[in-house]
ROTI-689717 format. One record per residue (C-alpha): residue number from 1; residue in one letter; x, y, z negated. Coordinates in Angstrom, 2 decimals. Layout:
zalum  tordo  xx  yy  zz
NUM  a  X  Y  Z
...
//
This chain:
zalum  tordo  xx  yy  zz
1  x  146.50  107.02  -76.53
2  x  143.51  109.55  -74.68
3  x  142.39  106.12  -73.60
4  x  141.78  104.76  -76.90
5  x  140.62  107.84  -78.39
6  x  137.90  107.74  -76.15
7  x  136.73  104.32  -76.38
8  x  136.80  104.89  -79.86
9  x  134.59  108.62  -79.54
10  x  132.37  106.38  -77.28
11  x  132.15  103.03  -79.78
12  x  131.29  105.80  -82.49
13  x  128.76  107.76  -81.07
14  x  126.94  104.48  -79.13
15  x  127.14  102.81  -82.27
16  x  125.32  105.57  -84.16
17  x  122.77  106.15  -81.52
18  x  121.86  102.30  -82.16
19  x  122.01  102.62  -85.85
20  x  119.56  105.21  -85.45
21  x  117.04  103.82  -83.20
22  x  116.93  100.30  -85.14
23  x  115.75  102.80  -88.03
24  x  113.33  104.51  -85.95
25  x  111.94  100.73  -84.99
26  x  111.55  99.56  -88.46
27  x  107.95  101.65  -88.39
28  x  105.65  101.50  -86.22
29  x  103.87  105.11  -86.51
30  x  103.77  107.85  -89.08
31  x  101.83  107.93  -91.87
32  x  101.44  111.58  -93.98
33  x  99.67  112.22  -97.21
34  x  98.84  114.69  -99.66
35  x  99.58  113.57  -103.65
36  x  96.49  113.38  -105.13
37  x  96.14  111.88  -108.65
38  x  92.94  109.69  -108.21
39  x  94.20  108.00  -104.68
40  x  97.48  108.24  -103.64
41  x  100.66  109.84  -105.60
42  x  104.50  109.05  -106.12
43  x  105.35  107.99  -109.83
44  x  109.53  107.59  -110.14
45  x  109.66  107.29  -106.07
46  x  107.29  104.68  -105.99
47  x  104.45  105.17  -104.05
48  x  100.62  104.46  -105.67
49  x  96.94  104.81  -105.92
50  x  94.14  102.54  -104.72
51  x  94.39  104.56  -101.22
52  x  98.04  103.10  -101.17
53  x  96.97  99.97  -101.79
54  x  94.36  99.61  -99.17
55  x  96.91  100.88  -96.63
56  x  98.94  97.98  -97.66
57  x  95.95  95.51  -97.59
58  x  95.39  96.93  -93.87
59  x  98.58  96.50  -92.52
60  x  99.34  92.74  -94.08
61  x  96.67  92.08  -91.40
62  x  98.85  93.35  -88.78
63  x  102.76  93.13  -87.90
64  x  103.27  96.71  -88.52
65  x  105.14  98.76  -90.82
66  x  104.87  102.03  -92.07
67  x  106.58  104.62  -94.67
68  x  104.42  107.52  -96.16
69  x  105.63  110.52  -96.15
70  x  104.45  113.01  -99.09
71  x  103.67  116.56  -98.12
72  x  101.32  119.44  -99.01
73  x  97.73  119.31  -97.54
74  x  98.05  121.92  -94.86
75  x  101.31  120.46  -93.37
76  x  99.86  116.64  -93.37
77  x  96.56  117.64  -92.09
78  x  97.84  119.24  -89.02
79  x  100.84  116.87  -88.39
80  x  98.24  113.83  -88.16
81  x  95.94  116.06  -86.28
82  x  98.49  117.32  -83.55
83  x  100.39  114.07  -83.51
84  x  99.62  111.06  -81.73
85  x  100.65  107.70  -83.46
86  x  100.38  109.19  -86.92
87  x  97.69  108.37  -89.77
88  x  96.87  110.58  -92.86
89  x  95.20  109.39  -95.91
90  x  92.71  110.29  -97.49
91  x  90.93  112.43  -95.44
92  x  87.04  113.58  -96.02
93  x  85.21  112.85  -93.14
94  x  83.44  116.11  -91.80
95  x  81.57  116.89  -88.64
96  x  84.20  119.63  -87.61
97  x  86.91  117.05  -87.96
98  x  85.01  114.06  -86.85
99  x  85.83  114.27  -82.52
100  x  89.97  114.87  -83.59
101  x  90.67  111.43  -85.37
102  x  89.68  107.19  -85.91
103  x  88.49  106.77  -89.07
104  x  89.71  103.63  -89.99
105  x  88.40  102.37  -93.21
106  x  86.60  104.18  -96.19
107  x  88.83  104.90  -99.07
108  x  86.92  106.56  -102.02
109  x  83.40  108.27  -102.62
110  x  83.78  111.76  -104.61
111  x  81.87  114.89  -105.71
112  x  82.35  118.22  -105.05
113  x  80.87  120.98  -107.33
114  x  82.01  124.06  -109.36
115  x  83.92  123.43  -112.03
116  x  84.31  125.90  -115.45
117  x  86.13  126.00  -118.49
118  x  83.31  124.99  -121.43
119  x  85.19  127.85  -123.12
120  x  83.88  130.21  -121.10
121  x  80.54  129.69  -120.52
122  x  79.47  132.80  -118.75
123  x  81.36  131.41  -115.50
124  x  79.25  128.75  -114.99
125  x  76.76  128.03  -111.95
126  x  74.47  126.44  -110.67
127  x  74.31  127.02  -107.19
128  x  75.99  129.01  -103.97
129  x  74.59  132.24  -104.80
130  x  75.44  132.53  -108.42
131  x  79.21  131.15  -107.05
132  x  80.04  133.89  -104.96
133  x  79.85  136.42  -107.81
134  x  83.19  134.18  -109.36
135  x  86.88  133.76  -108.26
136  x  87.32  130.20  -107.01
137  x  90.47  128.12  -106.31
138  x  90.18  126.48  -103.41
139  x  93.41  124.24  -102.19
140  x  94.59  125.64  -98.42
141  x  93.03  123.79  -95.61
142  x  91.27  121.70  -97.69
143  x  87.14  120.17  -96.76
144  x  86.31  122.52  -99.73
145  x  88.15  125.38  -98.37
146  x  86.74  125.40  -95.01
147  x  82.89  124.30  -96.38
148  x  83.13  127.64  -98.47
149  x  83.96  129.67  -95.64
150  x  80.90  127.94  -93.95
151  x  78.74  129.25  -96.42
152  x  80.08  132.51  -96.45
153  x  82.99  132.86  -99.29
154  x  85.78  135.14  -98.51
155  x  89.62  134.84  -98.89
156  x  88.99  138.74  -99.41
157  x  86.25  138.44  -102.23
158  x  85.74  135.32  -104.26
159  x  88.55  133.16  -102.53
160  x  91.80  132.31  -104.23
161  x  93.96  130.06  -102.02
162  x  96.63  127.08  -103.25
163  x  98.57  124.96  -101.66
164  x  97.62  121.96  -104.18
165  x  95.37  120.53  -106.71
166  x  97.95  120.90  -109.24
167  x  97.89  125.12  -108.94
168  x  94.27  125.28  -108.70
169  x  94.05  123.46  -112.09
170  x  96.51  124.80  -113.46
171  x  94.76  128.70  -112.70
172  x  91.19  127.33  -113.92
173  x  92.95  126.13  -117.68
174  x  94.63  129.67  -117.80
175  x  91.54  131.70  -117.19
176  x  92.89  132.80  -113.37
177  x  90.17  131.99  -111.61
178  x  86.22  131.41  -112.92
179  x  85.61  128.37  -110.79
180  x  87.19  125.49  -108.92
181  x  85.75  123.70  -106.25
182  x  86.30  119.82  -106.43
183  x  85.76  116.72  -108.06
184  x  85.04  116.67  -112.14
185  x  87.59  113.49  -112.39
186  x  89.72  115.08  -110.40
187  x  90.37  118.22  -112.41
188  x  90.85  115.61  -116.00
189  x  92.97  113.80  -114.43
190  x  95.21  117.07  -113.79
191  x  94.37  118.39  -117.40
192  x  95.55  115.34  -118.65
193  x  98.61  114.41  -116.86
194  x  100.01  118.27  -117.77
195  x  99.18  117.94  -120.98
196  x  96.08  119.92  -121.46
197  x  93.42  116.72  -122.27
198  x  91.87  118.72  -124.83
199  x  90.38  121.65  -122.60
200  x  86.46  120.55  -121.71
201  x  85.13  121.39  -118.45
202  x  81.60  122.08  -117.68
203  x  79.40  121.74  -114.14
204  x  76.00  120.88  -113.00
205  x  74.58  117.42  -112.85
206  x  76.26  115.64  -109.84
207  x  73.29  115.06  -106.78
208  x  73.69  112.57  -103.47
209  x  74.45  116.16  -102.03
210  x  77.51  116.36  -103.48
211  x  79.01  113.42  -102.46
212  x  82.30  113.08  -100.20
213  x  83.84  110.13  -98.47
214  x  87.44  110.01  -97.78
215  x  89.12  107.78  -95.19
216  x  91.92  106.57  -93.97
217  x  92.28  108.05  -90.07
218  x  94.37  108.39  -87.05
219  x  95.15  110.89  -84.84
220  x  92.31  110.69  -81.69
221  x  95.63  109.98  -79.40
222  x  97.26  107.45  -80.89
223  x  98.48  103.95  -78.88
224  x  95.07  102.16  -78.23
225  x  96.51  99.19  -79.16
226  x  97.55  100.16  -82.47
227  x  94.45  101.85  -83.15
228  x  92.64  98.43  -81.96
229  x  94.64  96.21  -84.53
230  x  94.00  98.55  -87.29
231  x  90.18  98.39  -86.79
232  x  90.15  94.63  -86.63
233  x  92.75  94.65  -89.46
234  x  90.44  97.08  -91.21
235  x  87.54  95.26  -91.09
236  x  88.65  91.74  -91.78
237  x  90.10  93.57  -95.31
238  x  86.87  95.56  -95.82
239  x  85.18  91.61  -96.60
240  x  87.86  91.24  -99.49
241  x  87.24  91.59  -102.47
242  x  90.06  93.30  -103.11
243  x  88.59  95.96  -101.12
244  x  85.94  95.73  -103.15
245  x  87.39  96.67  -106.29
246  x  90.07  99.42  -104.88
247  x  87.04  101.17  -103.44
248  x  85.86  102.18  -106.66
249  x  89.06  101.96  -108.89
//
């Protein structure tokens, strides 16, 4: 009887061990992301956006597999940064953060200026000077977040910090904050989505300056030859003209 008790504590534990290293198998590395409504977001559990669908346009090119996993921006950004074999998307390409990953393939070309309510007309500006007299929301982490400290904003003076687009949008509509820091579509796509279409936004005309690309990228230590296959995999999908179209969807 101790005999077969055994074998069967031994069946049951080798059999789960094996159960859960087929599942680890089925992907190949770890991909994070941050919802963001204009590139990559879950609708009913379903993952979308034309960031998702580039992902999936890269990796048909390959014989890898990959889940994304949603989080907010300051947990994705330093799991893919601290973890090899692990991509994040999208990403804005910065010098700071430039040596720490491979960018694989561009996702999306934004703007970043500061945003008002057209209702309140007083908190608009037109450059960094006349933006450090306002409250801005700036999302934890974020390019924006650490470009304002950059130029001298403070977390203790005209700083307020989120942990996602959603909050930050959410405090500009209510009259929490003068200013937010990000893309114009961006912050109607929010408005909209919550319910709020009707509120009108106001911010200076948008310059080459203000321009942002985003990317998919990998951590700096990930396998070489994954990394290798997803930059020929990238750029035989960059000639598509599926590509094409996502880019600017």
């Amino acid at each position: 009887m101790l005999f077969k008790l055994c074998f069967t504590l031994l069946f049951c534990v080798s059999f789960s061990l094996g159960a859960f290293a087929d599942e680890n198998q089925q992907h190949d590395f770890l991909v994070v992301a941050s919802e963001h409504p204009l590139l990559q977001y879950q609708e009913e559990g379903v993952n979308k956006g034309p960031t998702i669908e580039i992902l999936q346009g890269v990796l048909k090119e390959t014989q890898f597999k990959a889940e994304v996993s949603f989080m907010p921006w300051a947990r994705a950004f330093a799991t893919a940064k601290h973890n090899r074999n692990t991509l994040i998307l999208s990403i804005i390409k910065t010098p700071a953060r430039t040596p720490d990953f491979h960018w694989l393939i561009k996702v999306s070309k934004s703007a970043r200026v500061f945003i008002s309510l057209a209702s309140k007309p007083n908190n608009y500006v037109e450059n960094i000077t006349q933006a450090k007299e306002k409250v801005i929301a700036v999302r934890l982490g974020s390019a924006e977040h650490n470009e304002l400290l950059s130029k001298g904003f403070s977390e203790q003076k005209n700083l307020y910090i989120v942990s996602s687009d959603e909050q930050m949008v959410h405090l500009l509509a209510h009259g929490r904050v003068d200013l937010v820091y990000t893309d114009p579509n961006n912050v109607l796509k929010h408005l909209k989505s919550s319910g709020q279409g009707n509120i009108a936004i106001n911010h200076k005309r948008i310059t080459p300056e203000d321009q942002r690309f985003s990317y998919i990228a990998a951590n700096k230590n990930t396998d070489k030859d994954i990394i290798k296959q997803l930059q020929q995999a990238a750029r035989k999908f960059e000639k598509t003209a599926e590509y094409s179209y996502l880019l600017t969807k």
